[in-house]
VMD Tcl script that draws the C-alpha trace (Angstrom):
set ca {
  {-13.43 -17.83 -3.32}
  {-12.55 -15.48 -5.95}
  {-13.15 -18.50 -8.70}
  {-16.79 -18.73 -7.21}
  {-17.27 -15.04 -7.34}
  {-16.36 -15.19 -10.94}
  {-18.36 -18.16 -12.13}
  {-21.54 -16.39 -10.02}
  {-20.66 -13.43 -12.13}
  {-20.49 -14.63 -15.57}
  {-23.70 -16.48 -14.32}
  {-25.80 -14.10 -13.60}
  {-24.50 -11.72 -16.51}
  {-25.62 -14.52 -19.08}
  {-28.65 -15.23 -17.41}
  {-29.79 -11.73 -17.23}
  {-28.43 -11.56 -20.73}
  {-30.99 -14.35 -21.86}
  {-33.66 -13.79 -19.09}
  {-37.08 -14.67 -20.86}
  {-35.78 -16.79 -23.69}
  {-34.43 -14.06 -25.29}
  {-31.25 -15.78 -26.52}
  {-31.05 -14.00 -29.91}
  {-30.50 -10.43 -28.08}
  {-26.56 -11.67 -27.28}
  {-24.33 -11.48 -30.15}
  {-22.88 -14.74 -30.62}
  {-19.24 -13.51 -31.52}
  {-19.32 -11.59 -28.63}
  {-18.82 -14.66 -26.90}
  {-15.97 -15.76 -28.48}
  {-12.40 -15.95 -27.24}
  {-10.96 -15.63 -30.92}
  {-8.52 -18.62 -30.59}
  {-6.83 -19.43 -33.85}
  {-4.40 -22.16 -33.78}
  {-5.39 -25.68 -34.70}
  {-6.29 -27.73 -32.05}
  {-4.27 -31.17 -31.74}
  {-5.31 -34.20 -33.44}
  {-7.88 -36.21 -31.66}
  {-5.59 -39.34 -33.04}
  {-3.23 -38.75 -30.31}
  {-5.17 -39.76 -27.74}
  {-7.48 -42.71 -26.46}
  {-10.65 -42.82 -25.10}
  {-11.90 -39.64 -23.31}
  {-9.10 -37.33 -24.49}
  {-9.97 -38.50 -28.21}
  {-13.51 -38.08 -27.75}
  {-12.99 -34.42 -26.28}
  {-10.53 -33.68 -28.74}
  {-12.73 -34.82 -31.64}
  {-15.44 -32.44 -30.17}
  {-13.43 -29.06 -30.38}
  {-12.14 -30.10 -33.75}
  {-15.77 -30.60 -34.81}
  {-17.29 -27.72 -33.16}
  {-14.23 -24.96 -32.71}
  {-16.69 -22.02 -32.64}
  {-18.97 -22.82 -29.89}
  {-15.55 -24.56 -27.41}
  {-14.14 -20.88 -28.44}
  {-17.29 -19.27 -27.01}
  {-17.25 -21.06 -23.12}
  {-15.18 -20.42 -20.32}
  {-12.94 -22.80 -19.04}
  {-13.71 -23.57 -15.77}
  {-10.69 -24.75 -14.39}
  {-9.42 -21.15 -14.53}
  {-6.42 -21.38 -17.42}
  {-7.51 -17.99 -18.86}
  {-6.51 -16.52 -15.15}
  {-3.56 -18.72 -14.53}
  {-2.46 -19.91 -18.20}
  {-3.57 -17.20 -20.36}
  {-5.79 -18.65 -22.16}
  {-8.62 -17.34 -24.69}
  {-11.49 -19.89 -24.47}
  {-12.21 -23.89 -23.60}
  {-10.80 -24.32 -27.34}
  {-7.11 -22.95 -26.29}
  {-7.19 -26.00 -24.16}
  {-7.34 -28.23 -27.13}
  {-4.11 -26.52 -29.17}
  {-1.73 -28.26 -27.03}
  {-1.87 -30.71 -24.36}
  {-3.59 -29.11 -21.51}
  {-7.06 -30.55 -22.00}
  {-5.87 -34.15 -22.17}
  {-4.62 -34.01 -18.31}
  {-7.58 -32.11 -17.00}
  {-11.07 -33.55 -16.37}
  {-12.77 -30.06 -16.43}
  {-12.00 -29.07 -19.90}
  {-13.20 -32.57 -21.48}
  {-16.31 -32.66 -19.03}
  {-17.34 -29.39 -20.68}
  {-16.27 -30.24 -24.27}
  {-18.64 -33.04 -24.12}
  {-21.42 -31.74 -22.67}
  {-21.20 -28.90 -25.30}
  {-21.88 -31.05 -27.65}
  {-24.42 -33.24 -26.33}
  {-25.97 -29.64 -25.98}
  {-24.90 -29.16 -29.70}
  {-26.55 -32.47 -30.71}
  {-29.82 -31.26 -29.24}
  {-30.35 -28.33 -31.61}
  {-28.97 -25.90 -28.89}
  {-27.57 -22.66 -30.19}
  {-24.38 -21.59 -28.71}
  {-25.97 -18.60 -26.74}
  {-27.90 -21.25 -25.10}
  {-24.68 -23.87 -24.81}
  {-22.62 -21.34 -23.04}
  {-25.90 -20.65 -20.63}
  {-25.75 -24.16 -19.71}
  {-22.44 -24.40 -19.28}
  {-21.93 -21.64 -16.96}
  {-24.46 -22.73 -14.71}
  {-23.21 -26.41 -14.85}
  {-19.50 -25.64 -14.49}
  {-19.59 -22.46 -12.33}
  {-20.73 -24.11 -8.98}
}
mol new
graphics top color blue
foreach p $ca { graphics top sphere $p radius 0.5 }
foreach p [lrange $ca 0 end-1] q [lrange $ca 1 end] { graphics top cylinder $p $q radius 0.2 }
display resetview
């Protein structure tokens, strides 16, 4: 219950936040989580993992600007998504590559992160 509560918070926060398009009005670093260790090499894994790991490698500062949805900042500490990707928490959970990836496709689309981390929340949040 109290994860719901949260991801309906941050929700609503962003999407008052960028009610109307107005995207620009959020300070992009605001969003980040300020995670500064190197994220592990996506050459360590296979598949999925390699392919998520290759994403916050590629795109650090908008995986350091979204909420993990599985929760690790609450149970693990963590800063942002991109803390996942420092060691090997991200390769065992499904959550944390699901959003890496979509990210990017986001990314890929010409989305800005303001926008990405919109997206996300609503996605992931549920």
């Amino acid at each position: 219950m109290k994860v719901l509560l949260k991801g309906v918070l941050i929700t609503a926060l962003f999407m008052t936040l960028t009610a109307c398009g107005e995207n620009r009005s959020v300070d992009p670093s605001s969003l980040r989580g300020w995670e500064e260790r190197p994220t592990l090499s996506p050459a360590y894994f296979v598949g999925k993992q390699a392919r998520a790991y290759r994403i916050a490698k590629e795109i650090p500062e908008i995986i350091d600007s979204l909420y993990c949805y599985c929760d690790c900042k609450k149970h693990f500490g963590h800063k942002s998504l991109l803390t996942c990707y420092v060691d090997l928490h991200a390769s065992r959970c499904e959550i944390c590559m699901d959003e890496a990836i979509v990210a990017y496709e986001l990314y890929k689309q010409g989305k800005d992160v303001v926008e990405i981390r919109r997206i996300i929340d609503k996605r992931f949040s549920r």
